[in-house]
C-alpha positions in Angstrom: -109.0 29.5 -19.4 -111.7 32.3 -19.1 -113.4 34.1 -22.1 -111.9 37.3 -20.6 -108.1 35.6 -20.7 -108.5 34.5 -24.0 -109.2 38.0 -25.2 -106.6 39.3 -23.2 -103.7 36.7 -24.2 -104.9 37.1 -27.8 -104.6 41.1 -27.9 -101.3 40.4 -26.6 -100.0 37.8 -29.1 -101.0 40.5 -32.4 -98.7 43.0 -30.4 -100.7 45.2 -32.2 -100.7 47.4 -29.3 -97.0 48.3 -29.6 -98.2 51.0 -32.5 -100.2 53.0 -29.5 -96.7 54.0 -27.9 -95.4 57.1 -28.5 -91.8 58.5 -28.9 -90.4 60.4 -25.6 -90.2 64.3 -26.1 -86.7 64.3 -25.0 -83.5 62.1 -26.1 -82.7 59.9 -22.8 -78.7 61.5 -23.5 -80.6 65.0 -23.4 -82.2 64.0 -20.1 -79.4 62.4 -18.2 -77.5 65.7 -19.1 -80.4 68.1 -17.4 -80.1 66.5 -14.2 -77.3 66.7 -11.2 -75.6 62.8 -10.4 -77.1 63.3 -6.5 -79.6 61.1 -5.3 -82.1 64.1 -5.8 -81.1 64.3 -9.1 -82.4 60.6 -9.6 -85.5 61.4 -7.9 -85.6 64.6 -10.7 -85.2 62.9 -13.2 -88.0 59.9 -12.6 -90.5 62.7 -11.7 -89.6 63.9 -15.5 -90.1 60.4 -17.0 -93.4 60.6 -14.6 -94.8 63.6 -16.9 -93.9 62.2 -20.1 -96.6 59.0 -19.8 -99.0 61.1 -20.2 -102.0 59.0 -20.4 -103.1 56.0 -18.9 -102.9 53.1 -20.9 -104.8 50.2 -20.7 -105.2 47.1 -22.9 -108.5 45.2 -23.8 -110.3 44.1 -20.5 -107.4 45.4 -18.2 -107.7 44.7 -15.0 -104.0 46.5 -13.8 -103.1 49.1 -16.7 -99.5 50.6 -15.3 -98.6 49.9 -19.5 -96.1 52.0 -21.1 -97.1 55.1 -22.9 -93.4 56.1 -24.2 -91.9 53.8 -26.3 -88.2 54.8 -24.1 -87.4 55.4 -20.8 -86.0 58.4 -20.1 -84.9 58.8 -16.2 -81.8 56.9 -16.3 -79.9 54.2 -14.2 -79.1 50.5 -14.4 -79.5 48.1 -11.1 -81.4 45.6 -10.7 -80.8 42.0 -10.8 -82.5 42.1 -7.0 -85.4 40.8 -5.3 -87.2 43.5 -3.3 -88.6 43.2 -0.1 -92.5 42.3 -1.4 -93.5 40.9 1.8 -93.1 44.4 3.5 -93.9 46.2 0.9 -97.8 44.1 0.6 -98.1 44.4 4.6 -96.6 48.3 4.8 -97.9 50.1 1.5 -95.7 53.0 0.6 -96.7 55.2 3.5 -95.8 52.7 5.5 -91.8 53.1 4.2 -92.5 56.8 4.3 -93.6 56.9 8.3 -90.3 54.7 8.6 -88.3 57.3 6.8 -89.6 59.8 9.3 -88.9 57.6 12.2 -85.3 57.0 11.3 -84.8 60.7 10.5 -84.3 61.3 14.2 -80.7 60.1 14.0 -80.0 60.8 10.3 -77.1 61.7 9.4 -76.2 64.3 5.8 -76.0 61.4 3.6 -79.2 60.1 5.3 -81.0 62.8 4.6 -80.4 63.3 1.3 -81.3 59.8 0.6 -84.7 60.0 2.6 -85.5 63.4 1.0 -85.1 61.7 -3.0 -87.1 58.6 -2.1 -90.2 60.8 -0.4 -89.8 62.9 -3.9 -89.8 59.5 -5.3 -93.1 58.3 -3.7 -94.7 61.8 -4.8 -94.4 61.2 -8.3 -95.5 57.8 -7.9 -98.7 58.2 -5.7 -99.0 60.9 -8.9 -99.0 58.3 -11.3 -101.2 56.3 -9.5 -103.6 58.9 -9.1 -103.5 59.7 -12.5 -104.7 55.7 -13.2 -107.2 55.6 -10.5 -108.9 58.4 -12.5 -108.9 56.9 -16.0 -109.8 53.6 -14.9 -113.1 55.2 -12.6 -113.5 57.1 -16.3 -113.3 54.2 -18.0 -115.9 52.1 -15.7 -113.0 49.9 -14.6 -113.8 50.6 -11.0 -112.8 47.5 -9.7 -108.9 48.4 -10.5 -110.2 52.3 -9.2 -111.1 51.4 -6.1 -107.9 48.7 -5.6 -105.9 51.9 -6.0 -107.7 54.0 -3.6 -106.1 51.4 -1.6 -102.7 50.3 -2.7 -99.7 51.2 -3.3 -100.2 53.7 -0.7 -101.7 51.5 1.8 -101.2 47.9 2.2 -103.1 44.9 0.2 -105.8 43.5 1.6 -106.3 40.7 -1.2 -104.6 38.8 -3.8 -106.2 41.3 -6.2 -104.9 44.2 -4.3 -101.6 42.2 -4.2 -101.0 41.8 -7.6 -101.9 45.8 -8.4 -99.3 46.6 -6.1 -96.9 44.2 -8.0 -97.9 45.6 -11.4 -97.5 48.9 -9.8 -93.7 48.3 -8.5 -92.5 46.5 -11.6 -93.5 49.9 -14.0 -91.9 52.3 -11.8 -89.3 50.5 -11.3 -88.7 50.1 -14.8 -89.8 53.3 -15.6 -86.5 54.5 -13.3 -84.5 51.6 -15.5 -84.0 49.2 -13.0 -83.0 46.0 -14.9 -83.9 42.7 -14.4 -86.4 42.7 -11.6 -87.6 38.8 -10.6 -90.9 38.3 -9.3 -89.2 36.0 -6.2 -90.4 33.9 -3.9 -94.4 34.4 -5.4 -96.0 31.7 -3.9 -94.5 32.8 -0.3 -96.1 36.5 0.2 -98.4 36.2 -1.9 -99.8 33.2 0.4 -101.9 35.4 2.9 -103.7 37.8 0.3 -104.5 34.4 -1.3 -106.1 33.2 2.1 -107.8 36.3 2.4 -109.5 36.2 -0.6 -110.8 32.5 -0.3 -112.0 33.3 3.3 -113.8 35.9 2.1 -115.3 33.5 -0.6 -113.4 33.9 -3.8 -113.2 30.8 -5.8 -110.1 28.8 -7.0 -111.3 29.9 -10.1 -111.1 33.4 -10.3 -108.0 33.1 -8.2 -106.6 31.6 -11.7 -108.6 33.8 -13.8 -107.2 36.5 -12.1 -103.6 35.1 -12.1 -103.7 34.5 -15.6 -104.6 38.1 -16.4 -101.9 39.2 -14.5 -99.0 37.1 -15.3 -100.1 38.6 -19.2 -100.2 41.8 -18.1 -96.3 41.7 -17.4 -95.6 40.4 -21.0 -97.3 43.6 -22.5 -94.0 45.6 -22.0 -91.5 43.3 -22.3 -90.0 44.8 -25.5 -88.9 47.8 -23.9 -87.0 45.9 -21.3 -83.6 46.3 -21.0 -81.9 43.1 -22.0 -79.3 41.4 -24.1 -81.8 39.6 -26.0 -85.6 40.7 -26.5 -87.2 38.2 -23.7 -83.9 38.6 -21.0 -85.6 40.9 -19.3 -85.5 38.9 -15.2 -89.1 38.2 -14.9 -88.5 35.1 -13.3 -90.7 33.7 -10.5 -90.2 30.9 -7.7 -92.6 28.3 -6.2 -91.5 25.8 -3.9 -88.8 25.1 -1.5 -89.0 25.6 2.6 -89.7 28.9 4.3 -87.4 30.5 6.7 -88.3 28.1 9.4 -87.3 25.5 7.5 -91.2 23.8 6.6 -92.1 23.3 2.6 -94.3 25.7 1.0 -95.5 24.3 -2.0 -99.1 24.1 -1.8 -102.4 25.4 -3.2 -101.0 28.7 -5.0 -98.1 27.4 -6.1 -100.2 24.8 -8.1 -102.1 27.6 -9.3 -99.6 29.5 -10.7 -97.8 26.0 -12.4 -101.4 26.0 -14.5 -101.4 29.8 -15.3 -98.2 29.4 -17.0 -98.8 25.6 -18.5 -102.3 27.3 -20.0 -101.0 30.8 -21.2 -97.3 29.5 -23.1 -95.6 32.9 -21.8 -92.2 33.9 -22.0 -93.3 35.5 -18.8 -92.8 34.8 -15.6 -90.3 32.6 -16.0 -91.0 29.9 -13.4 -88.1 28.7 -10.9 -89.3 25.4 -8.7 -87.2 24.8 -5.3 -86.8 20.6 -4.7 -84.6 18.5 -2.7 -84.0 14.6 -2.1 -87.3 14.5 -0.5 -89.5 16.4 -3.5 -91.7 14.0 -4.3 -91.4 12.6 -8.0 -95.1 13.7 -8.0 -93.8 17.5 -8.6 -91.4 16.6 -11.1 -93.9 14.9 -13.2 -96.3 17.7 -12.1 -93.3 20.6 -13.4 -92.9 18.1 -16.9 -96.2 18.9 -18.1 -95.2 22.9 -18.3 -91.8 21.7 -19.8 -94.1 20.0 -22.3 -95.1 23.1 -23.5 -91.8 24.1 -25.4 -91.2 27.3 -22.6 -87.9 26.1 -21.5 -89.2 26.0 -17.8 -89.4 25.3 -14.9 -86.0 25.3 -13.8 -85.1 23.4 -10.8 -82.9 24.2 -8.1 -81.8 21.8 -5.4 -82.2 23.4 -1.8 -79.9 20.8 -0.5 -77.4 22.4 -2.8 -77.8 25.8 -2.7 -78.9 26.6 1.0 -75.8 25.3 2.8 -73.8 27.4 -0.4 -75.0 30.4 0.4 -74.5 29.5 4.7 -70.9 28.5 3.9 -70.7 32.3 2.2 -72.0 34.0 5.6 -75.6 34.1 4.8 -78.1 33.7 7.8 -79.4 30.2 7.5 -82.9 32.1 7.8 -81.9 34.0 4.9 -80.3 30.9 3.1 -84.1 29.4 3.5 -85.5 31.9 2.2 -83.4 32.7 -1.4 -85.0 32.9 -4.7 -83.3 33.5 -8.3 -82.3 36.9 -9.9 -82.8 37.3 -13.3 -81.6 33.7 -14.6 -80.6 31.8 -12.2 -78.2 33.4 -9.7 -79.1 32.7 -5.9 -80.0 36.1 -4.0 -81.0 37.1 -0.3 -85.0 37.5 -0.7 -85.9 41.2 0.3 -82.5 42.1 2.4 -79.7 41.3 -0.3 -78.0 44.1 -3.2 -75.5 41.1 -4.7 -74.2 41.6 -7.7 -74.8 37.9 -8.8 -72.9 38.3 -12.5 -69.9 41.1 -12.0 -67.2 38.8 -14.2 -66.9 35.7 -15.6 -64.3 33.2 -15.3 -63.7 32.4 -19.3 -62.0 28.6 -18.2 -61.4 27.8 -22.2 -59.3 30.9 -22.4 -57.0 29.9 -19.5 -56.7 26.8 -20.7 -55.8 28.1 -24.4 -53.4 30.6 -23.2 -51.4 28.2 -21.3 -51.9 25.7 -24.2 -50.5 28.1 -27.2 -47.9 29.9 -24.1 -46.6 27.1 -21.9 -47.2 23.7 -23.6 -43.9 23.1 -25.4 -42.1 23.6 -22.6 -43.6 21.2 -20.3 -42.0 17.5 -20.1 -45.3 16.0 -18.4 -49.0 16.7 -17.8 -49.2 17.3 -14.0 -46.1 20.5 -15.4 -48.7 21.5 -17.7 -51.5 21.2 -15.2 -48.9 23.6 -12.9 -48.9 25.9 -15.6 -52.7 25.7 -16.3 -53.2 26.4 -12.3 -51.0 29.3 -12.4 -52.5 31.2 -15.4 -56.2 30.3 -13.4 -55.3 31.8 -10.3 -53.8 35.3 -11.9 -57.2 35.4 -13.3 -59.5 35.1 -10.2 -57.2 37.3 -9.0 -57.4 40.3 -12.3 -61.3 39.8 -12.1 -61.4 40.3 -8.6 -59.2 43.7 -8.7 -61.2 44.6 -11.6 -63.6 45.1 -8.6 -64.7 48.5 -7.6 -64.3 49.7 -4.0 -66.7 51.7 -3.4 -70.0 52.8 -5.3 -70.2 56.0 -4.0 -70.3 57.4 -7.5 -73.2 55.9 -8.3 -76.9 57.5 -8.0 -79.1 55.0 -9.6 -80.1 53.1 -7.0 -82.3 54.9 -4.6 -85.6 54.0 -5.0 -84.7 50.4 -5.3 -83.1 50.6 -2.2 -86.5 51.8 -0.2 -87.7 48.6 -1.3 -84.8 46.3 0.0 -84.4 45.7 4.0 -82.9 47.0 6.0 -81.7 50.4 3.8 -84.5 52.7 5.6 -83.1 52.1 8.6 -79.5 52.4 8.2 -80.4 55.7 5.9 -77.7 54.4 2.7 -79.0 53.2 -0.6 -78.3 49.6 -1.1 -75.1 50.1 -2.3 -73.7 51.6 -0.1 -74.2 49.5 2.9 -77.8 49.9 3.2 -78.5 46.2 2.1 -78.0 43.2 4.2 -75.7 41.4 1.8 -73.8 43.1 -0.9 -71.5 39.9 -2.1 -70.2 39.6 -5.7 -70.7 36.5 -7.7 -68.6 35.5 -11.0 -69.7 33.2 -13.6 -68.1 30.5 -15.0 -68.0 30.0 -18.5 -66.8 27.4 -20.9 -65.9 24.7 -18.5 -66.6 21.7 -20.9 -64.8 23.0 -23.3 -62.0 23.5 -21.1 -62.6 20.2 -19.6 -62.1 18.8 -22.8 -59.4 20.4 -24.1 -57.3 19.5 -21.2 -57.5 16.1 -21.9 -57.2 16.0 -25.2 -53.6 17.6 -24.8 -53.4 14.7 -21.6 -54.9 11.9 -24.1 -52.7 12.9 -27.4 -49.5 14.4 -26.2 -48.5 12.7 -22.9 -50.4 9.3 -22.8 -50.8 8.4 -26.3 -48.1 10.3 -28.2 -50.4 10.8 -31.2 -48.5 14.2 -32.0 -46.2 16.5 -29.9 -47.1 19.5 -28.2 -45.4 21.7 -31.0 -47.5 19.8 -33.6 -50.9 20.8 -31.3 -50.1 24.3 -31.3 -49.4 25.1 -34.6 -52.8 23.1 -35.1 -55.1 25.3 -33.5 -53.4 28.6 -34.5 -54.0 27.1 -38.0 -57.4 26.6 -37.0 -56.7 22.9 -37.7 -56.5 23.9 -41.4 -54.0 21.9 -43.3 -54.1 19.6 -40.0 -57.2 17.5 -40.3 -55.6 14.0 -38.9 -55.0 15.6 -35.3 -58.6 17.5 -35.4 -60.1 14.3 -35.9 -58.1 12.9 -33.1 -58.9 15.3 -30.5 -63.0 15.4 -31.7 -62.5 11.4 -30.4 -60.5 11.9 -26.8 -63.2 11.9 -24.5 -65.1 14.6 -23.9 -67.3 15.8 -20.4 -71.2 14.4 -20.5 -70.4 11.3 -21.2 -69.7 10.0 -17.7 -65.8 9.6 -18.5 -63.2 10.1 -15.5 -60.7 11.0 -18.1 -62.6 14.3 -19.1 -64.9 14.4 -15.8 -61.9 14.4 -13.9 -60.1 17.8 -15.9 -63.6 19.5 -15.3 -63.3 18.8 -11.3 -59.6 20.1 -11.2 -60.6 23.6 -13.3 -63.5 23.9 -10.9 -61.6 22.7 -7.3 -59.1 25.3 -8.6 -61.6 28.6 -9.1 -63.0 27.5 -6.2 -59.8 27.8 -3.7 -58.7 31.2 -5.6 -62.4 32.7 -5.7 -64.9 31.5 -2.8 -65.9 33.4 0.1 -63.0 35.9 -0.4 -63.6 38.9 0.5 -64.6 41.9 -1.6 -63.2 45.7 -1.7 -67.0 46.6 -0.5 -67.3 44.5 2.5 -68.9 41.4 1.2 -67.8 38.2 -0.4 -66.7 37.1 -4.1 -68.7 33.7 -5.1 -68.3 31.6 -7.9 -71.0 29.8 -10.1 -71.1 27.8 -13.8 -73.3 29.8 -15.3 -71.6 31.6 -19.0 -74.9 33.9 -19.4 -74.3 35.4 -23.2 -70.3 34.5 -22.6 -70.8 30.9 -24.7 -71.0 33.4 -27.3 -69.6 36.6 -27.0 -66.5 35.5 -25.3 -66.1 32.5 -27.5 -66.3 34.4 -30.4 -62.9 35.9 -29.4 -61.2 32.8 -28.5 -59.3 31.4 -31.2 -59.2 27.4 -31.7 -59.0 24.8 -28.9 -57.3 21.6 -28.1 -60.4 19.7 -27.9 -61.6 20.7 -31.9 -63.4 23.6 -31.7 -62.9 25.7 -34.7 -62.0 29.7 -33.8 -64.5 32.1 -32.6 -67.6 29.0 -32.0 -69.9 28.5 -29.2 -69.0 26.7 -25.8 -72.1 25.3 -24.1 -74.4 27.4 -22.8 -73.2 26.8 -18.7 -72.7 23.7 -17.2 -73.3 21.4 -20.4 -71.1 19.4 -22.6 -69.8 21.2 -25.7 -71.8 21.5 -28.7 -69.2 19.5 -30.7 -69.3 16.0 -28.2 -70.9 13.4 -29.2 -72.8 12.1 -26.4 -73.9 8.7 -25.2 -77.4 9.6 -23.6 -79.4 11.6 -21.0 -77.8 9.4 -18.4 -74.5 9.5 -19.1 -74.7 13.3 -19.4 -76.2 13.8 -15.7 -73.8 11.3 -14.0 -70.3 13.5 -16.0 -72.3 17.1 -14.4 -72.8 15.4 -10.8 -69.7 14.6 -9.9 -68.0 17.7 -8.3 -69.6 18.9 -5.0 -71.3 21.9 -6.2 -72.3 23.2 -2.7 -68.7 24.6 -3.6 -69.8 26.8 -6.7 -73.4 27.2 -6.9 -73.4 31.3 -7.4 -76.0 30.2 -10.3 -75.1 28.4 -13.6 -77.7 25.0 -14.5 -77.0 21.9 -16.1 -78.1 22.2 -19.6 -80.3 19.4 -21.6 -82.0 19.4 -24.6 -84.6 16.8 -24.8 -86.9 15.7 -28.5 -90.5 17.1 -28.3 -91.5 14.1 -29.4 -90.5 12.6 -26.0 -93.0 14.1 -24.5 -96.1 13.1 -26.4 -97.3 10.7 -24.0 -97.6 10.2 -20.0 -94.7 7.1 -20.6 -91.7 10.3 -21.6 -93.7 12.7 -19.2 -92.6 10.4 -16.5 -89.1 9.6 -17.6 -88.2 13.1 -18.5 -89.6 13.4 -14.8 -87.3 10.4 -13.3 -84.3 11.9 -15.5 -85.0 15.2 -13.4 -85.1 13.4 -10.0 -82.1 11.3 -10.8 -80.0 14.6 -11.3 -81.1 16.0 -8.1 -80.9 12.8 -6.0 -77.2 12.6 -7.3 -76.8 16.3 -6.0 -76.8 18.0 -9.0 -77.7 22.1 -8.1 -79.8 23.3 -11.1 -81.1 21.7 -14.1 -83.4 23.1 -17.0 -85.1 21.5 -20.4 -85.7 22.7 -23.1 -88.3 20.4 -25.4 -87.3 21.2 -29.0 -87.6 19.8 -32.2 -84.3 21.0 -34.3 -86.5 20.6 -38.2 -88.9 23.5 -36.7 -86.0 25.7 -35.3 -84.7 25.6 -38.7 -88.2 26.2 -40.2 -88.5 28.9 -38.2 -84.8 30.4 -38.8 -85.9 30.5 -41.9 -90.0 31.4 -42.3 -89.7 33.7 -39.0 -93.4 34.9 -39.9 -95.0 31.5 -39.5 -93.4 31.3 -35.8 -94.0 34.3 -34.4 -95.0 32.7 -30.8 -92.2 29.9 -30.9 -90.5 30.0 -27.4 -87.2 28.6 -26.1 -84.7 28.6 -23.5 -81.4 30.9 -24.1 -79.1 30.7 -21.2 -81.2 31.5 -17.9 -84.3 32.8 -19.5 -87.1 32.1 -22.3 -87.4 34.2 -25.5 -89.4 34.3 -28.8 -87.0 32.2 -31.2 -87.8 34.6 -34.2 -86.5 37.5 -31.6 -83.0 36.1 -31.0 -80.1 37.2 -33.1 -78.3 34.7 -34.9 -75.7 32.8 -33.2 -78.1 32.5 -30.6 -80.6 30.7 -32.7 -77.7 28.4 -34.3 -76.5 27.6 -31.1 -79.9 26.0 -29.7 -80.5 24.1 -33.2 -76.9 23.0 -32.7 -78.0 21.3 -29.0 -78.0 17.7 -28.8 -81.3 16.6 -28.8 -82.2 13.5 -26.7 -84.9 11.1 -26.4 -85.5 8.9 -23.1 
């Protein structure tokens, strides 16, 4: 690490700079009021939150400024969650989009029209806002960023410095216009010829870091004002790895690069994504350990032998398959060409399972009846979240400069919503399933098999909230329970999953695409749970239920081992819309190269066995509660939430009770 990234990464970590903002001269309500709901209007408004930075801002030794000046944003709209075609965007520069515009103008229809006249009002007030840094930064005898913008965005990169302007660049108007949750994607992929550019024309290793580093800090600067659920969710996420669109692996040189960046700097931002399959040597998993070691919560690794033939069974090109990165957390999405909506719904299994429990139980004389039951309440629903569905988005006006940066919307002339994108599939998540899982057989175990207590017995249990009933809670906290390789609960997990599957995948939406299904919960394994009353497996009303696909916070659980083989059971090239296997692993474990390498064969083992994601989080519960407690002596303490990294201290609550509550393991 450089003298310069020190500076840098140390003015970032006071956050001192926040104080510099200043407050927007108009309420954001106020503004979305002044301007029509057309696309123009859109445009309108983002030329008015254009005027209101007023300055340039830049931070220390700043080699890419594009920092916020208001502390709000006041041009309004919401999508995101996309990966944007950087590849063209590098190789074209924004006049290169605009000369397509006027191409495709020739046979433009109305609708066409209007959406090619907001996106060149668009590029106006953004070549404006560059213009205005170029200035401030030749002013300020930063004329190495000057003269990079006398070059992009309007024209296309010629280096990997030029490269990473332009990304700076498109991630602050972007979010300037409130698009959400905007992933870096496939980094290591079109970023790969600026990077030989710059070494052929003698640029060291070195400053090819240096320069990374400064970079990847300059995203963090604004990462309070993203919109989020949580400070820190804010899609920043970034893959290396995996094979290009031909099929060949990628991981090379760069990719490395960017691994150290991160390892070096201890960011929330980017959050780093690595792409493996059966062949991955166990060389990058001990490689990807050492940035685990760090305490980020990432990498997370997905399998490509897992998730490309998913998204080919869903209708994807197999080009396009090749080629997918994450959205914000851990969704799979088209690279450049797609407009999914990865996280519409979620499938709440423990609340299925409940209602039939507290509903349907008595009546049924044996399991397989109750199963019936169970199926039936499961497939009504799929079916509710999928009519919850909208039709059409024609109503909407948020999305239009977005949409000049995904493929192929300048040439159809319709935002990406509305058939301009290659892909526009829904995904659902799906939450809860261990809890589920383990509910399920705990009603099998101690009502049908055993005969422990009767159905009528169970139900008044958990609508007491097992109060006054403590011998059957303690009974149902000892059935089995998923993660701990035990066909009894493994088994209820594969039926709730089998069943989503049939009544969800690959059917198709009122917008032309396809539904998908995933495990992911995202926020669900708390705000959903905290509306579900008591369940048959012993959770108390209104608790957590692991955070995706992870065994519930209230099994006790064998080992590491055990929990990979009960979450790599079920064919997940049937449901891998995003969702990662879970595991919490002592810090300690990783204080020499003996735990680097198991943590590292742990990893392999659970992608060999064809598990689809996994991520770690190295934690160390007597710190966490430190922290909970002395938030001031922590103020750089990072962990994994559901799909992304935060500041602990940042984190509300039951978010921070439910990653101290994690079982920690040791390997």
């Amino acid at each position: 690490m450089t003298q310069r990234v020190k500076k840098q990464l140390a003015l970032l970590n006071a956050r001192e700079y926040r104080n510099r903002r200043a407050d927007p001269p108009m309420d954001p309500k106020e503004a979305d009021e002044r301007f029509e709901e057309t696309m123009m209007g859109e445009a309108q408004r983002f030329c008015y939150a254009v005027s209101c930075e007023k300055e340039a801002v830049f931070y220390g030794e700043d080699l890419f400024g594009f920092n916020r000046y208001c502390k709000g944003a006041i041009s309004r709209g919401n999508f995101g969650n996309v990966v944007i075609d950087y590849a063209k965007i590098l190789k074209s520069g924004l006049c290169g989009i605009l000369d397509d515009v006027k191409r495709n103008r020739a046979h433009a229809d109305a609708y066409a029209n209007e959406f090619y006249d907001a996106i060149e009002t668009f590029y106006a007030a953004c070549f404006d806002i560059c213009d205005t840094y170029r200035s401030a930064a030749r002013k300020n005898g930063n004329d190495r960023l000057a003269s990079a913008l006398e070059q992009v965005p309007r024209h296309p990169a010629r280096d990997y410095y030029e490269a990473l302007v332009m990304l700076r660049f498109l991630s602050y108007i972007l979010r300037l216009n409130r698009c959400t949750l905007l992933p870096l994607g496939r980094f290591d992929v079109y970023m790969k010829p600026y990077y030989n550019a710059s070494i052929a024309k003698g640029v060291t290793r070195e400053e090819i870091l240096e320069l990374t580093e400064l970079f990847f800090i300059s995203i963090n600067f604004d990462t309070d004002l993203y919109i989020g659920i949580q400070k820190g969710d804010n899609g920043q996420s970034l893959v290396l790895g995996g094979c290009d669109r031909e099929g060949n692996e990628v991981f090379g040189e760069l990719s490395e690069i960017c691994l150290k960046a991160s390892e070096e700097l201890c960011l929330i931002d980017p959050k780093i994504n690595i792409r493996v399959n059966k062949s991955t040597p166990i060389s990058l998993y001990e490689r990807g350990t050492k940035l685990t070691k760090q305490g980020l919560g990432f990498p997370q690794y997905t399998n490509d032998d897992i998730a490309i033939p998913y998204l080919t069974s869903l209708g994807y090109e197999l080009e396009d398959a090749r080629d997918y990165a994450m959205a914000a957390c851990w969704e799979l999405i088209a690279s450049g060409c797609g407009a999914d909506t990865p996280n519409r719904h979620r499938v709440v299994f423990p609340e299925v399972v409940d209602i039939a429990t507290r509903l349907d139980l008595v009546e049924c004389k044996s399991f397989d009846e109750f199963l019936s039951r169970v199926d039936q309440r499961l497939e009504a629903h799929c079916n509710n979240l999928m009519k919850k569905y909208p039709s059409t988005y024609n109503d909407r006006t948020d999305a239009t400069l977005l949409s000049s940066f995904i493929s192929p919307c300048i040439e159809r002339g319709r935002d990406a919503k509305n058939g301009g994108a290659k892909y526009f599939n829904v995904g659902f998540h799906g939450a809860g399933i261990s809890t589920a899982a383990d509910s399920l057989c705990a009603i099998k175990e101690g009502v049908f098999e055993r005969g422990e207590f009767s159905a009528e017995e169970l139900v008044s249990a958990i609508k007491a909230n097992f109060e006054g009933y403590d011998e059957i809670l303690k009974k149902v906290l000892s059935y089995p329970k998923m993660g701990n390789n035990d066909d009894r609960a493994d088994s209820m997990g594969a039926f709730l999953m089998e069943k989503a599957v049939k009544y969800i995948h690959g059917k198709p939406t009122p917008s032309g695409g396809v539904f998908r299904l995933g495990t992911g919960s995202a926020m669900g394994y708390v705000t959903f749970a905290d509306k579900i009353g008591a369940t048959a497996d012993g959770r108390l009303a209104g608790t957590p239920f692991a955070s995706s696909f992870s065994p519930s916070p209230i099994a006790k659980l064998r080992g590491p081992l055990s929990n990979i083989k009960s979450f790599t059971k079920f064919d997940m090239r049937k449901i891998c819309n995003g969702g990662p296997f879970t595991i919490e692993i002592h810090d300690t474990v990783f204080r020499n190269e003996e735990g680097e390498k198991k943590v590292a064969m742990l990893i392999k083992t659970f992608i060999d066995r064809e598990g689809h994601q996994m991520q770690i989080n190295a934690v160390n519960r007597d710190v966490l509660l430190d922290a909970r407690d002395n938030p001031d002596k922590y103020p750089n303490l990072i962990v994994r939430v559901w799909g992304w990294s935060g500041y602990f201290v940042e984190l509300e609550k039951p978010y921070q009770d439910h990653i101290i509550s994690r079982t920690e393991f040791t390997v």
